[in-house]
N, C-alpha and C positions, 0 to 999 in steps of 0.2 A: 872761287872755283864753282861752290855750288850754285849761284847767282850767274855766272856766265853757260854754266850746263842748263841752266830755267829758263834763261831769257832765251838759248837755242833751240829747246823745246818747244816751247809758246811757239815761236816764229815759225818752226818748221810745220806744226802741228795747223797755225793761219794758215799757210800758202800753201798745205796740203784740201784743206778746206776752200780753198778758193778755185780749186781745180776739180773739183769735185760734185763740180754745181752740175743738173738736169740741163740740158742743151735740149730738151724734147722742145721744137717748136707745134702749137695748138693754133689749129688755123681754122678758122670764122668763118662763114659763110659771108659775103660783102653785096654790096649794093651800092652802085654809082650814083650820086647826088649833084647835080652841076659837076661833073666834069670831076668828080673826090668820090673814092672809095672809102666808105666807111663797112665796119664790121656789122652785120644785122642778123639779131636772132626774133626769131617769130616766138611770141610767149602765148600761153591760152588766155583768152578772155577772163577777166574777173566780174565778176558779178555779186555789187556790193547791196545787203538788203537793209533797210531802214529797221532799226530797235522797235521792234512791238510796245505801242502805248497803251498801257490800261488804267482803267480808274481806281480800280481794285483791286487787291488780293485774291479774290476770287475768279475776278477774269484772267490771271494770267496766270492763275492753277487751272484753269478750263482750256487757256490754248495750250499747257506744257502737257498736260493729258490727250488732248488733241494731237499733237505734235509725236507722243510717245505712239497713239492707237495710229497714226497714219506709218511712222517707220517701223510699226510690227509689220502693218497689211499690204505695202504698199509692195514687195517682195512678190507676194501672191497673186496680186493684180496683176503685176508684168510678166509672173511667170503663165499667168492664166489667159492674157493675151499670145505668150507664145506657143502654149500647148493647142489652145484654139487654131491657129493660124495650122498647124502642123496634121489636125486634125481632121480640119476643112480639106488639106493637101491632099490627104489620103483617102478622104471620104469621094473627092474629085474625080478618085482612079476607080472605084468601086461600083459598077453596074447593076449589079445587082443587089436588089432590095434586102433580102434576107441578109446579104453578107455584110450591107452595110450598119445592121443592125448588131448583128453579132458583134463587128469592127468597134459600134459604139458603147454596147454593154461589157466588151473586154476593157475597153479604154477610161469608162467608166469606173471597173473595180479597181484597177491600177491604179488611178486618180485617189481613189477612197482609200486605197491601203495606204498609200503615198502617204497624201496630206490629212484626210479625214478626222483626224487625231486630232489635229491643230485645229482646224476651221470647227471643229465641232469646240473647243474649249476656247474660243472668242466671245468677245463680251457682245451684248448690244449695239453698244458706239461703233465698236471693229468693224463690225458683219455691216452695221448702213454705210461706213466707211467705201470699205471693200466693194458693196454694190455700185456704190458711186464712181471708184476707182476700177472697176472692172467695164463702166461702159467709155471711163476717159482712156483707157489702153486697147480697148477691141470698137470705141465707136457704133456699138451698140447696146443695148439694155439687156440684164440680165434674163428677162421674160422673153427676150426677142430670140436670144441664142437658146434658153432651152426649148421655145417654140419650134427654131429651125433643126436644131439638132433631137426632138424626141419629140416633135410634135405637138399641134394647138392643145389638146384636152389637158395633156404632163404640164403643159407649161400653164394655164386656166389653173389646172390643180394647186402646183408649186406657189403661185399668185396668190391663190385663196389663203393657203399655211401661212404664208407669208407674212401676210396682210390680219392673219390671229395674233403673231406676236410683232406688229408695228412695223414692218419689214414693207417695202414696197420694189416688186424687182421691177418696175417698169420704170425708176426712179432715173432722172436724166445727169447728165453732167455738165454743169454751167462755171465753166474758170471766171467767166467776168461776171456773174453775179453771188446767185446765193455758195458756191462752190472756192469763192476768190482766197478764204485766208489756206482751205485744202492745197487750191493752184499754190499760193506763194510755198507751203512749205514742203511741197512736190521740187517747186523749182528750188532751195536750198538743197535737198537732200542731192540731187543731182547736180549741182554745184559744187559739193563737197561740202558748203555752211554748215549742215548739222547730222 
């Protein structure tokens, strides 16, 4: 009896299981092929980088250092292109000379309280980094924008300090030459690779 009450069980317990399946149909976005629909999803592009070859131990501790100083500063670069852009906007609307200055020395301290912490406790390598990275997101050199925004003598000035501790803000941005291994690990970090 107890074996005819089990095996009732089991079966009922199946054919209760087999009614009980998801009927949810998931329907595909399709694309006609000669005259056949086939289902098509559009995926994002992959973008595969070739393994960095070094000869030594010591170059491929110089590009993992490399690699760590560009995803601290590279944040700053883009954000410093869009503060610039938002800057320019405003400065656009402004007629008047005085106000534009004031416009600039508020935006200035707010900038300094902001980040000034950060950017002042960067290394060497970060900060030429940065200058670099600051003329490949605004498309011009760091001398050129505080010339436009504070004028030739600030920006002469800022040059000269600069240029005391090995700093060059006139410094350009070349992805296909001396700048290429910066490009490649610009284009990973915005890949998602690292």
């Amino acid at each position: 009896m107890r074996i005819l009450l089990l095996s009732f069980i089991l079966v009922f317990s199946a054919s209760l299981s087999l009614f009980s399946q998801d009927t949810t149909k998931i329907v595909l976005p399709g694309k006609v092929v000669q005259g056949d629909t086939l289902p098509a999803i559009d995926l994002n592009s992959v973008v595969i980088f070739p393994q960095g070859k070094f000869d030594t131990r010591r170059e491929a501790a110089r590009y993992d250092r490399m690699v760590y100083n560009i995803k601290l500063v590279y944040p700053y670069a883009k954000l410093a292109g869009i503060k610039l852009g938002q800057i320019k906007a405003v400065l656009d609307t402004i007629k008047n000379e005085k106000q534009r200055k004031l416009f600039l020395k508020k935006s200035e301290k707010e900038l300094d309280a902001q980040f000034g912490d950060q950017l002042r406790d960067m290394t060497y390598s970060q900060g030429k980094i940065l200058i670099k990275l600051i003329y490949r997101e605004t498309g011009a050199s760091t001398f050129a924008i505080v010339k436009e925004l504070k004028g030739g003598f600030s920006a002469f000035f800022w040059q000269t300090f600069a240029r005391l501790f090995g700093y060059d803000l006139k410094a350009m941005y070349d992805p296909k030459g001396d700048d290429q291994n910066i490009e490649r690990v610009i284009q990973m970090i915005d890949a998602g690779a690292i």
